[in-house]
C-alpha positions in Angstrom: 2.3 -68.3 -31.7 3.7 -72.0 -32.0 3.0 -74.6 -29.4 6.0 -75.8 -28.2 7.4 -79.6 -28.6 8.3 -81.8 -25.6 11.6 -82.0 -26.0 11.2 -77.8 -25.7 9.6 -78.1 -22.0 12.8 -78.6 -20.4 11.1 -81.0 -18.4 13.0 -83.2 -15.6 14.1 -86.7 -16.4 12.7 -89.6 -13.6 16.2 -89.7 -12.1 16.8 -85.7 -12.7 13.0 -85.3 -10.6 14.1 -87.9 -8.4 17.2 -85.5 -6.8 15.1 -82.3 -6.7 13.6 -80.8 -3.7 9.9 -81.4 -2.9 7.3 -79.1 -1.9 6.8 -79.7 2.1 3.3 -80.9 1.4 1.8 -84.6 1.3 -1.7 -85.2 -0.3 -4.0 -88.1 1.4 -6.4 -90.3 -0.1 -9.0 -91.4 1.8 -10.8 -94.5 -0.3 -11.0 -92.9 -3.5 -12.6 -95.5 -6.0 -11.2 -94.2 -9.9 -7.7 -95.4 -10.7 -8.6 -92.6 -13.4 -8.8 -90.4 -10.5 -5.9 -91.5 -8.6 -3.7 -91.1 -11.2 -4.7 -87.4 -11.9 -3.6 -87.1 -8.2 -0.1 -89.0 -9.3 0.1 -87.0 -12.2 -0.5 -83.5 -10.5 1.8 -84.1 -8.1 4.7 -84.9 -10.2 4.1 -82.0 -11.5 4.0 -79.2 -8.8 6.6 -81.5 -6.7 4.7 -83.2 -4.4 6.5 -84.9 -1.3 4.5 -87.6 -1.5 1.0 -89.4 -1.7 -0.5 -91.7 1.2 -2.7 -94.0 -0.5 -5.7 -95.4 2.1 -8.3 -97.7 2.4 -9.8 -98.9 -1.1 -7.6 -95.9 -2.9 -5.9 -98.6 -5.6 -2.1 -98.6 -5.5 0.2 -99.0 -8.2 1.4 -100.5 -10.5 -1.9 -100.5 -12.4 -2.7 -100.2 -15.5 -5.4 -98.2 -14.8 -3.8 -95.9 -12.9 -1.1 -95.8 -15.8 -3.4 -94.7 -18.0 -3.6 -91.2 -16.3 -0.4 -91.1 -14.6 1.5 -91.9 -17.4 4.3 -92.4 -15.3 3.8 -90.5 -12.8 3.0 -93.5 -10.5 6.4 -94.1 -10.7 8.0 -90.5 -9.6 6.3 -89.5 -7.1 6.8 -91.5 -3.4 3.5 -93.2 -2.3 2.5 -95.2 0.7 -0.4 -97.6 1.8 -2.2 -97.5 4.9 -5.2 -99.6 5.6 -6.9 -96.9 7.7 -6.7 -93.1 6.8 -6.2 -92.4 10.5 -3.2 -94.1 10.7 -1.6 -92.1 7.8 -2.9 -89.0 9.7 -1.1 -90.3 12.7 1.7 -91.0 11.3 1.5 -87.2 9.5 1.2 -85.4 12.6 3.6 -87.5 14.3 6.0 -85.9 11.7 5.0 -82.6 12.4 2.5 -81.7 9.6 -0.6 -79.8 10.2 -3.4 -81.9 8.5 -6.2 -80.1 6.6 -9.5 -82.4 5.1 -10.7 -81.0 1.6 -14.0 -80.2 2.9 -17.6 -78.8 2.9 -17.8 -78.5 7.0 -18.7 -75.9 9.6 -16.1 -73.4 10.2 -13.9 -74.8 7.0 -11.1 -71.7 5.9 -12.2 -71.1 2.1 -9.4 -71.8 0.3 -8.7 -67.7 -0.9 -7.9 -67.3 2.9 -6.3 -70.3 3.5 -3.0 -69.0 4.5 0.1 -71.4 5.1 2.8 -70.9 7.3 5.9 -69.8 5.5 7.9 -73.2 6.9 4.4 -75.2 7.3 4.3 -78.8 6.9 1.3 -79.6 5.3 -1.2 -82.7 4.7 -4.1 -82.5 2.5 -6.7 -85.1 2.6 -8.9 -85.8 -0.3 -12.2 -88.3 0.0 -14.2 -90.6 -2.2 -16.1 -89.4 -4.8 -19.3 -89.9 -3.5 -19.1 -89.8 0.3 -16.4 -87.3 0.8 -13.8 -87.8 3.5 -14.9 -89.9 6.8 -16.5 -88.0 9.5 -14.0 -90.0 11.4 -11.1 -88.7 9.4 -12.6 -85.3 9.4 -12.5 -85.3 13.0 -8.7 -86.2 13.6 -7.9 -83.2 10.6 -6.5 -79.9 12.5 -8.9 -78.2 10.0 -10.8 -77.9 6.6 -10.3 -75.7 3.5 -13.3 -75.4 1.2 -13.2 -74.5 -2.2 -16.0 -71.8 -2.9 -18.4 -72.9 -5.6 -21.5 -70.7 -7.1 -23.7 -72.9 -9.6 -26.3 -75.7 -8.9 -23.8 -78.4 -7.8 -22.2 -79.1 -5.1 -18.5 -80.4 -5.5 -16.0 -80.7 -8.2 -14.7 -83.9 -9.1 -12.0 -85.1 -7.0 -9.1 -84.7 -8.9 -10.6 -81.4 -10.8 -10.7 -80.4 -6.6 -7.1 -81.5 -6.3 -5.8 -79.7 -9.3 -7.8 -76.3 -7.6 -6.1 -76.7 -4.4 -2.8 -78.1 -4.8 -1.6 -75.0 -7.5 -3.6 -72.6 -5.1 -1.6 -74.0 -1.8 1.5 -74.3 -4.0 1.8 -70.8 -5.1 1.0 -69.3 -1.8 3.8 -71.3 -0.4 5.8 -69.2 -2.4 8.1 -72.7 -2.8 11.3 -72.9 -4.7 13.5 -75.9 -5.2 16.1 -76.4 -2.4 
């Protein structure tokens, strides 16, 4: 075995990732705190094609440094808004047709093994603060909740560990391929 080199990845260039389809799929954060975090979340989606990230409330935007630091770029492929309130992104989301899913411990949340997308589904995936979660408030304007099951003494993964979980999990069972 040899590890490969970069320049081996056959990895897209900004303006190459910039022309290529992305997934149907926009992730949503609701006033997460780390720019360490939020750039994991620019990171990740750069690289399962992402449509785009809705940054609200205290969520940092770019450019920032800190953010940089994880993103390493990424902050600067992947298409990003602001929005003051989370529930106006949500708005905003359904009013383009996305079904809109909090990443959630609640009552009656779909585990995320039988979470099950429509083939065509446009689909929004909210992601809260580190130590509150998302808003009740936002919950309650979601069309639903997945859950990631969990077995030992804690309970939640770190944001952006929960966002790496979910996103490759939603993105394989959308069976997506670049249009």
């Amino acid at each position: 075995m040899r590890k490969l080199r970069t320049n081996e990845l056959n990895r897209l260039n900004p303006e190459e990732y910039g022309k290529t389809g992305k997934m149907p799929l926009v992730v949503v954060l609701d006033n997460v705190r780390s720019c360490n975090n939020i750039g994991s979340f620019f990171r990740t989606s750069d690289a399962l094609l992402i449509d785009s990230i809705y940054l609200c409330g205290i969520t940092a935007t770019p450019p920032n440094k800190e953010i940089h630091k994880t993103a390493l770029d990424a902050e600067k492929t992947v298409n990003w808004q602001y929005f003051e309130h989370t529930e106006e992104a949500i708005e905003k989301l359904k009013g383009d047709g996305f079904t809109v899913y909090a990443i959630e411990q609640i009552d009656n949340s779909i585990m995320l093994p039988e979470f099950s997308p429509e083939q065509d589904e446009k689909i929004a995936l909210v992601f809260g603060n580190e130590v509150k979660g998302v808003q009740q408030k936002v919950v309650d304007i979601c069309d639903g909740a997945i859950e990631i099951p969990q077995f030992g003494t804690k309970h939640s993964f770190n944001v952006s560990v929960s966002a790496g979980i979910v996103l490759w999990d939603i993105f394989k069972k959308m069976k997506w391929t670049e249009s």
